[in-house]
N, C-alpha and C positions, 0 to 999 in steps of 0.2 A: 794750586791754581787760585787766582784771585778775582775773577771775573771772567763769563763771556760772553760774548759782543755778536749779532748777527748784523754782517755787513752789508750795507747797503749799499755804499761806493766808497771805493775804493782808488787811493795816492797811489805808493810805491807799494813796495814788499814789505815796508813798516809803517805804516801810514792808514789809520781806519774810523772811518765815521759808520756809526750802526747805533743801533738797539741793544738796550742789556735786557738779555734772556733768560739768564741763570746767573747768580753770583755766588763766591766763595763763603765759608763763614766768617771767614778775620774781613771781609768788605764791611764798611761800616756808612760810607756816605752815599753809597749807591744801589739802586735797585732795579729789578727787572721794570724795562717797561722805558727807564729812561733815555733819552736821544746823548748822545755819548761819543768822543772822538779821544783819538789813542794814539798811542806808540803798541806795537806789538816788541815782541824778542826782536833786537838791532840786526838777529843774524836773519828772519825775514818772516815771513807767515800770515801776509796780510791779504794776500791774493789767492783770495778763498770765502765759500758764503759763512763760513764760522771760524772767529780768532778769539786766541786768548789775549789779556792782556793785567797790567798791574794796575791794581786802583792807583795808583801813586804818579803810572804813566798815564791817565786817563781823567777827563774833565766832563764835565756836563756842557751840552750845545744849547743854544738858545735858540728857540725856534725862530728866533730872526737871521740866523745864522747857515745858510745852505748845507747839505752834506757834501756836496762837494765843494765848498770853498773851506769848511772843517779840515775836511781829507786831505786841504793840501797845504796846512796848516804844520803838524806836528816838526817833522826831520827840516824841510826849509827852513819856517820860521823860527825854531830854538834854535837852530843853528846862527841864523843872520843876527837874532836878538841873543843869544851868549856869546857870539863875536863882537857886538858890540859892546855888551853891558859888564861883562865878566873880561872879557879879555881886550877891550880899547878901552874902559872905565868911562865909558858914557853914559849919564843917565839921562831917560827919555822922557822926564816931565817937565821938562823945557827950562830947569833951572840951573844944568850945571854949565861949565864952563866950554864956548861953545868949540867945538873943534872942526878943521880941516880932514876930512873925508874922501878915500878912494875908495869905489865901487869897481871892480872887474868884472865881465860878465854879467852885469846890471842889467841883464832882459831874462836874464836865467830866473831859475825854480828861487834860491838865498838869493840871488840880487836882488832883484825887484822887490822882496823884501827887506833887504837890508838897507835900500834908497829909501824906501818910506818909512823905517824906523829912525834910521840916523835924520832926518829932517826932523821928525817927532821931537828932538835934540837939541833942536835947532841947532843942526852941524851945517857946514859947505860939503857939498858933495857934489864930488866930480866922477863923474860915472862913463867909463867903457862898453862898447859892445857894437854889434856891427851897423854897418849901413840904416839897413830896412828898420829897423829899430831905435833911431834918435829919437825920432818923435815923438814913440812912446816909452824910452826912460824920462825924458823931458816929463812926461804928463804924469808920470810918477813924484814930482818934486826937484829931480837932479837940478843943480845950478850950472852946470857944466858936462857936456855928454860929447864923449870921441868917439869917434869911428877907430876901432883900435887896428886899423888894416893902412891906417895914413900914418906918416913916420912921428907924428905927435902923439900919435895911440900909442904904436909900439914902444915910443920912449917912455911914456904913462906921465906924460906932462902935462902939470895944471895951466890951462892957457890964460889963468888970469895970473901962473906965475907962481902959484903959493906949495909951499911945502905942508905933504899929510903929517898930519897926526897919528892918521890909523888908517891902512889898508884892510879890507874885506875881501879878502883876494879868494874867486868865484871857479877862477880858471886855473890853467893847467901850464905848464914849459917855459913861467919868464924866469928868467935867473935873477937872484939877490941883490947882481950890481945892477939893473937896471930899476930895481927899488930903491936902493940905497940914496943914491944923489938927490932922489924927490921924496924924501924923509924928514920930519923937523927933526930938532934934536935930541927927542924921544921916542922918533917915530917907529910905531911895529906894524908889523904886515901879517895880521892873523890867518894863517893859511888854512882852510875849509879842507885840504883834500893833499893831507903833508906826504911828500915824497920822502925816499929815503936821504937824497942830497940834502932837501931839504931838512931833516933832523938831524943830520951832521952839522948844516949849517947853526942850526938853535942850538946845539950842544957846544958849537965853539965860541958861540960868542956866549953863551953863557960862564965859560971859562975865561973868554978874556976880557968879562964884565962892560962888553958893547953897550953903548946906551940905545942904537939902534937894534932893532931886534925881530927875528925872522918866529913868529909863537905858530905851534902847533897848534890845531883846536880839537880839543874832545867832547863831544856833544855826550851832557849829561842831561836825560831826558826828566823832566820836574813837570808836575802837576801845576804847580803854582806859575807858574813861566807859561806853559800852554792854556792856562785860564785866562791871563793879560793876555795874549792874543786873540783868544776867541772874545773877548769882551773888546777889544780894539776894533776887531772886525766888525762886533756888533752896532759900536758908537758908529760908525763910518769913517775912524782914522787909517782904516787897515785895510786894503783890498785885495784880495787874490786872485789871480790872473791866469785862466785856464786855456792853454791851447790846444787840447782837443780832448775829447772823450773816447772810450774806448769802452766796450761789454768785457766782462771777464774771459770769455769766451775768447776774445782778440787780446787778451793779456800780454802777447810777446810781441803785437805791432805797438802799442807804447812804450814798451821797456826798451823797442830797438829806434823810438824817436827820440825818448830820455837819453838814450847812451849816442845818439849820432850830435848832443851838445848844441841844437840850433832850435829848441820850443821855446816862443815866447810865455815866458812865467811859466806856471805846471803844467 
């Protein structure tokens, strides 16, 4: 054990902002007492008044920094910013080269983070999601926001025209040809939530050396990565968007709004 954490509010089932209570002997930068946000074990343990967690998955919060916009921090945002930074090769301190950006699911828990990193980018981002929600991926930065229920959504067309670079893809059932044609001629589509097609799909064009390319994402949970976001959030580059609170008590009425796929941000 390497630290633990009394939670104070609580993301998902990996997801923990609290107080350290107790820590291990191999913890070296952290101490009881301090305000703290984490990844717990991936397989879940965070919906609970005491979690363990790895100093290595775990950062210091800054009192400017809410517990609940911490908390809902960790699994979203490494996920949105290692799709972009690790796996589209964008860097977010506005000097590299800038790129064409698809957002699916751009109102979700990763979208609406990943709109407001890849801007960071200074990328184009064309961002999906329904109706009720333009206006607020719009106020998130999007340069281009579909309703993905009109046949412009469904086809994931840039309506200014432009072929992605890099898809973020949030969501869930579109098939590969319907990426492909709106691909440049590097484009990959980093899949957040890979199917099984879907890895047959990235294992065949890996063999027949496609230059378009359907990537897996595996979220590797880093310290370092979850400190630039809690420090983003602190600047006011980063905002986290919560649509409703819930006591631990009523733990399974969020977990059954998270899995019905339609909360704005967490």
């Amino acid at each position: 054990m390497d630290i633990w954490l009394k939670i104070f509010l609580l993301g998902t089932g990996s997801d923990v902002a609290g107080e350290v209570v107790e820590v291990g002997s191999s913890v070296k930068n952290l101490k009881a007492g301090d305000k703290v946000v984490g990844i717990v074990d991936p397989r879940g343990g965070g919906l609970a008044q005491f979690a363990a967690c790895k100093e290595s998955w775990t950062t210091k919060r800054p009192l400017e920094v809410s517990a609940s916009s911490a908390a809902s921090l960790p699994v979203a945002g490494l996920t949105a910013l290692q799709a972009l930074t690790k796996y589209a090769g964008m860097r977010l301190d506005g000097n590299g080269h800038p790129k064409n950006i698809l957002v699916t699911a751009a109102s979700g828990g990763v979208g609406h983070f990943a709109v407001q990193l890849a801007k960071l980018g200074n990328a184009h981002v064309t961002a999906t999601c329904g109706a009720r929600n333009l206006e607020f991926v719009k106020s998130l930065g999007a340069d281009e926001v579909i309703d993905y229920r009109t046949p412009e959504g469904a086809a994931l067309k840039s309506p200014s025209g432009r072929k992605f670079d890099a898809v973020i893809h949030c969501t869930t059932g579109i098939p590969w040809s319907t990426f492909e044609p709106n691909l440049s001629s590097h484009g990959k589509v980093v899949d957040i939530t890979p199917s099984f097609s879907g890895m047959i799909t990235f294992a065949l064009q890996k063999l027949t050396f496609s230059k378009k390319q359907l990537v897996p994402l595996l979220l590797m949970p880093n310290r370092e990565n979850l400190e630039f976001l809690v420090n983003l959030v602190k600047e006011g580059k980063l905002k986290t968007v919560i649509d409703s609170k819930h006591p631990l008590s009523n733990a399974e009425d969020a977990w059954a709004q998270s899995i019905d796929g339609h909360a704005t941000g967490k």
